[in-house]
PAZA-609706 format. One line per 5 residues: number of its first residue (from 1); their letters; for each residue x, y, z of N, C-alpha, C. Coordinates in nm, 3 decimals, decimal comma. Layout:
BEGIN
NUM> a> X/Y/Z/X/Y/Z/X/Y/Z | ...
This chain:
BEGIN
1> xxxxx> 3,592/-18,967/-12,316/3,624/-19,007/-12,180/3,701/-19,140/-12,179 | 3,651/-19,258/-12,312/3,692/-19,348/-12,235/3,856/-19,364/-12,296 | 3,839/-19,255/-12,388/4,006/-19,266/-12,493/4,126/-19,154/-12,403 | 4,054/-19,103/-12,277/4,133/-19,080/-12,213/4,208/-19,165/-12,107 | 4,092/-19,228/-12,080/4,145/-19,332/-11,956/4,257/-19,435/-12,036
6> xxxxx> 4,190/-19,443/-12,142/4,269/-19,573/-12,218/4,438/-19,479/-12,196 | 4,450/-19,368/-12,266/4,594/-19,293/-12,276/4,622/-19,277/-12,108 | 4,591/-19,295/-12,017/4,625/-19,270/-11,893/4,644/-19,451/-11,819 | 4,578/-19,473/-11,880/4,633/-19,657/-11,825/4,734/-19,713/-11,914 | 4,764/-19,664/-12,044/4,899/-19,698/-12,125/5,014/-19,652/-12,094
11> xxxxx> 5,007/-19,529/-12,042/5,106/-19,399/-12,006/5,173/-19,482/-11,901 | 5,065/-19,516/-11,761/5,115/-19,580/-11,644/5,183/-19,723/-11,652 | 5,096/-19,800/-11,712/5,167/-19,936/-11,755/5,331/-19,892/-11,840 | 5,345/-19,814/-11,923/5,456/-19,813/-12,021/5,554/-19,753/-11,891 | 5,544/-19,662/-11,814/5,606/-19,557/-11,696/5,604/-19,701/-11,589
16> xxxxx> 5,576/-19,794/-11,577/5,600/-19,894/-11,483/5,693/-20,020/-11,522 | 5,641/-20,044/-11,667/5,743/-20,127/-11,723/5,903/-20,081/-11,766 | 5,878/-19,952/-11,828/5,993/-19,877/-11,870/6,088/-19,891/-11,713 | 6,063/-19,848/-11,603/6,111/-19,830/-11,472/6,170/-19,958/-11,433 | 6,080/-20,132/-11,454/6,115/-20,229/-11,359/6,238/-20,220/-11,465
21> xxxxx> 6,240/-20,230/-11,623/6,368/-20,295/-11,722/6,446/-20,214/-11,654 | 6,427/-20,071/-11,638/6,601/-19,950/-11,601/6,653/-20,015/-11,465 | 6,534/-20,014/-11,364/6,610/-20,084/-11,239/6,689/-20,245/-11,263 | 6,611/-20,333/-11,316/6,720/-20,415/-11,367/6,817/-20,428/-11,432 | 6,850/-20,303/-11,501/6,957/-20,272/-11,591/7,079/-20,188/-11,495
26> xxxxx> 7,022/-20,140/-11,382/7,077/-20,066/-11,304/7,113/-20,174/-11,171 | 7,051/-20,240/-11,171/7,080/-20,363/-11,078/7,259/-20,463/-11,116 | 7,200/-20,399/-11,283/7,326/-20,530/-11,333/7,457/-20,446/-11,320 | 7,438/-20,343/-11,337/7,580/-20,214/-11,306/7,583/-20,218/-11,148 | 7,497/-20,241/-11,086/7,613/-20,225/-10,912/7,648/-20,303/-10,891
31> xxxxx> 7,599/-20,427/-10,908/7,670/-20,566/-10,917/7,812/-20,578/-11,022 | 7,806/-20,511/-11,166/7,924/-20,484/-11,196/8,045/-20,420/-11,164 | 7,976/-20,299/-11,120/8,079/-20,215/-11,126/8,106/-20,151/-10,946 | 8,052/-20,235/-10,869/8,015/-20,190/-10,740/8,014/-20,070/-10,684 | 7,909/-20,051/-10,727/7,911/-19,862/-10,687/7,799/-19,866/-10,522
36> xxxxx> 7,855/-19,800/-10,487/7,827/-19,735/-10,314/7,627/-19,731/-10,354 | 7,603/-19,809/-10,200/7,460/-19,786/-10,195/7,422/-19,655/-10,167 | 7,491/-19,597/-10,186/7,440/-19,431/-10,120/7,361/-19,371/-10,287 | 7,426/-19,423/-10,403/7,354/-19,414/-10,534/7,263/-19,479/-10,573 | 7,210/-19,557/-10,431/7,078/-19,625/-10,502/6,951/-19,503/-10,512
41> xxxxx> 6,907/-19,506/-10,433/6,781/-19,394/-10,402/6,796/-19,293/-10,480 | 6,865/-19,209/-10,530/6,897/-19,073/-10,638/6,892/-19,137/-10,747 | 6,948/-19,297/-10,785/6,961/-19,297/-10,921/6,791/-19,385/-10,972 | 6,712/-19,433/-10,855/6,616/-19,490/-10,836/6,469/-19,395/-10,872 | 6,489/-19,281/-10,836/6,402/-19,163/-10,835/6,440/-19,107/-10,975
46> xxxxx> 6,552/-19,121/-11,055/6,573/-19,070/-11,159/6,509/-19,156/-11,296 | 6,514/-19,287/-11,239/6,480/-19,397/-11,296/6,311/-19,383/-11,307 | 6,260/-19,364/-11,205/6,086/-19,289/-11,211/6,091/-19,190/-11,270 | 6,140/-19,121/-11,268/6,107/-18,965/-11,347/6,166/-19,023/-11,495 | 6,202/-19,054/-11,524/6,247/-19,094/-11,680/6,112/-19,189/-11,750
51> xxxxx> 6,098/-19,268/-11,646/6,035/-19,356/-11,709/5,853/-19,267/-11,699 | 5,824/-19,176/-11,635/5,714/-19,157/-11,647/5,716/-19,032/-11,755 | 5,824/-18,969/-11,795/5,888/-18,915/-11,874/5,854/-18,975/-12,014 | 5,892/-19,144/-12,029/5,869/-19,171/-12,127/5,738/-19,200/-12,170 | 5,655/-19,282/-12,058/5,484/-19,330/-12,044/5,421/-19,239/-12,156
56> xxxxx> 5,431/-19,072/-12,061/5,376/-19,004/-12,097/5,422/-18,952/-12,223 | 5,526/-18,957/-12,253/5,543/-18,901/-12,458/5,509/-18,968/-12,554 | 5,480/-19,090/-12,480/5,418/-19,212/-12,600/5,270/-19,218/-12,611 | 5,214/-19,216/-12,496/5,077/-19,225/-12,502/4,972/-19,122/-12,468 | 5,046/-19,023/-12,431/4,918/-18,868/-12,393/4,908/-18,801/-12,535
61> xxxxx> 4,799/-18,769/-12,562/4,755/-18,683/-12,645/4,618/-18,655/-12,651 | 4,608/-18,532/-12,722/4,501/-18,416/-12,698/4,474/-18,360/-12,581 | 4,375/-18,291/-12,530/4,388/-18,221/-12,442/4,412/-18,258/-12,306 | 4,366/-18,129/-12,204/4,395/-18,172/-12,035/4,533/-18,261/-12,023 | 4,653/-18,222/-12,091/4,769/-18,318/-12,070/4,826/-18,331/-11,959
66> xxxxx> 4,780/-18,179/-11,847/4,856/-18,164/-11,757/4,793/-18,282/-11,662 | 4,657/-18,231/-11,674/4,521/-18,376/-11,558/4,583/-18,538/-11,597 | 4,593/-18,499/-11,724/4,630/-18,679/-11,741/4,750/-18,693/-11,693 | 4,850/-18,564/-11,702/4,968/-18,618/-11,695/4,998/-18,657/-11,493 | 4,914/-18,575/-11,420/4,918/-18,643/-11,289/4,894/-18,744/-11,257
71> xxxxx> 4,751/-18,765/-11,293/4,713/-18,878/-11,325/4,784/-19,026/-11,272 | 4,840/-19,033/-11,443/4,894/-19,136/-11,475/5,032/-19,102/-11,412 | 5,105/-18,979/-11,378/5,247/-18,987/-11,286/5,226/-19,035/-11,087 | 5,098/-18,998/-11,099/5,047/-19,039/-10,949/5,056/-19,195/-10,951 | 4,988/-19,266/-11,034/4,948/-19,405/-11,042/5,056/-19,449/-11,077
76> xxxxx> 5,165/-19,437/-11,156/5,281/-19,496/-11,143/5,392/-19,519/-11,067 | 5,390/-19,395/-10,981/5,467/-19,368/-10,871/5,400/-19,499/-10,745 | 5,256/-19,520/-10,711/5,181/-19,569/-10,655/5,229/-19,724/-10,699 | 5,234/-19,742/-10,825/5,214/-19,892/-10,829/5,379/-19,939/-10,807 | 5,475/-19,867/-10,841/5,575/-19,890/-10,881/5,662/-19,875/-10,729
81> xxxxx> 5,554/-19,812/-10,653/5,629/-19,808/-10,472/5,566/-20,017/-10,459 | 5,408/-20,011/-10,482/5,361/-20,110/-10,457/5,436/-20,239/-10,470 | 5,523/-20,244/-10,668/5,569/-20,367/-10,650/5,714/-20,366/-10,616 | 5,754/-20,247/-10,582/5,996/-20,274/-10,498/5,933/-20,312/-10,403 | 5,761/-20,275/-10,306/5,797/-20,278/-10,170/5,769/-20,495/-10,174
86> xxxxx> 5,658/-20,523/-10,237/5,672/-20,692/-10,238/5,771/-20,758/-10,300 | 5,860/-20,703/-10,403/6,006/-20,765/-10,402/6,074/-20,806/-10,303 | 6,112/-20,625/-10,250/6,187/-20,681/-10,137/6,094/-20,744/-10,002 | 6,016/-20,782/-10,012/5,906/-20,749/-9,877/5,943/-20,648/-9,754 | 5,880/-20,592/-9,837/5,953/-20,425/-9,739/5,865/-20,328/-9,774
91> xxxxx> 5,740/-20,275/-9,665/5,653/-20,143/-9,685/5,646/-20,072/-9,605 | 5,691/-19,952/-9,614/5,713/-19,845/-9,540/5,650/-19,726/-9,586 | 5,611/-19,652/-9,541/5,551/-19,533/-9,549/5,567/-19,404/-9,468 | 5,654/-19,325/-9,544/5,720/-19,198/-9,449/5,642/-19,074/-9,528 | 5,717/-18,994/-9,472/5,688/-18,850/-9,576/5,789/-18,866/-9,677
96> xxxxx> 5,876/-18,950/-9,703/5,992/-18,921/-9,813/5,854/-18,995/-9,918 | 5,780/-19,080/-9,910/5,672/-19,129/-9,986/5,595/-19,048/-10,064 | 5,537/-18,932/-9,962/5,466/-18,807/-9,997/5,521/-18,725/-10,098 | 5,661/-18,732/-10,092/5,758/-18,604/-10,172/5,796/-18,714/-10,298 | 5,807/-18,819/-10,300/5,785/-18,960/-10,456/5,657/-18,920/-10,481
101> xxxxx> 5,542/-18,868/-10,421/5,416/-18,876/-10,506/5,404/-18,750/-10,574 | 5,443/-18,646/-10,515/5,465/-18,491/-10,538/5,535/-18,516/-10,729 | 5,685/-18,524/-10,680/5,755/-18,533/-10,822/5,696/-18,612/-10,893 | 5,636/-18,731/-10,870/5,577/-18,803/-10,993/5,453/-18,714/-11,067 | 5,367/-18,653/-10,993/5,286/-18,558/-11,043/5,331/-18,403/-11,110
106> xxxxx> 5,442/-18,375/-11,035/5,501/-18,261/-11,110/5,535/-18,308/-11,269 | 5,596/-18,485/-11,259/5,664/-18,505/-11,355/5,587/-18,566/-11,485 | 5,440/-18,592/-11,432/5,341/-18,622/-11,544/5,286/-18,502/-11,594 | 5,286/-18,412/-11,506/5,163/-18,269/-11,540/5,276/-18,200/-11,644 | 5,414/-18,195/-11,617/5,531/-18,127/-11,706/5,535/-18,236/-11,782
111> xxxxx> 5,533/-18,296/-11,839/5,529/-18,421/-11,958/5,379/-18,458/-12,016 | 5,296/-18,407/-11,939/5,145/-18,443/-12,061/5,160/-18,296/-12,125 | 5,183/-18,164/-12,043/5,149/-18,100/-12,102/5,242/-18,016/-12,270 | 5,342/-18,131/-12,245/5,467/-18,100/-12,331/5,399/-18,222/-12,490 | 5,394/-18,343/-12,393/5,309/-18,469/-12,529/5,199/-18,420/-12,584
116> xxxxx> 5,078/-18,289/-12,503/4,990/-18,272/-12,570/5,019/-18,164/-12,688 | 5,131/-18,072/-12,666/5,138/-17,979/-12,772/5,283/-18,093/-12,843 | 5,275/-18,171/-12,888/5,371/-18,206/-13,000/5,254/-18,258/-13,122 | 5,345/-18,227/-13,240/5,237/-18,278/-13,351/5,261/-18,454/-13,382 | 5,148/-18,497/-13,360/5,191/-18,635/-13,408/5,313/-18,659/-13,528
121> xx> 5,358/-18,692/-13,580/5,434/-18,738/-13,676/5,495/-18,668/-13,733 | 5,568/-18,545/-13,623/5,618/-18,395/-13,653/5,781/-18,451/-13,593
């Protein structure tokens, strides 16, 4: 039990950190290259799904990958609304919120259950 929680609080932390570096890396390209705010939000949501993408290939393993993988795609999606919205000081809560919590769980349950069948050091 508790070596699950541990892989489900690494998954989320790595899927939160992985996310703030891409948005700052993605911050430094619209400022470069000034691309239209209409590519923020699509490339922002892609930026979550990658990064919980990655959480979870690094740190899920053994079973229930799909449970962990919500899990920890729920709680990242959650924390990672939590800290853009005190950046910008800006919290809002729509149904477009509901449909960020949806894909983040689609996108942990399809990524634990992919990290749990890989062979370690395969």
């Amino acid at each position: 039990m508790r070596k699950n929680i541990f892989q489900i609080v690494k998954a989320a932390a790595a899927a939160i950190i992985l996310s703030l570096l891409l948005v700052l890396v993605f911050t430094l390209i619209i400022q470069l290259c000034s691309l239209p705010m209409g590519a923020v939000k699509p490339v922002n949501q892609v930026i979550k799904i990658l990064s919980i993408i990655g959480g979870g290939l690094i740190f899920i393993r053994g079973d229930k990958g799909w449970l962990k993988g919500i899990i920890y795609g729920v709680a990242a999606v959650l924390i990672t609304y939590l800290l853009y919205g005190l950046i910008a000081h800006s919290l809002s809560i729509s149904w477009k919120f509901a449909i960020e919590i949806l894909i983040g769980a689609a996108a942990g349950a399809i990524t634990g259950i992919i990290a749990v069948n890989i062979k370690k050091g395969a």
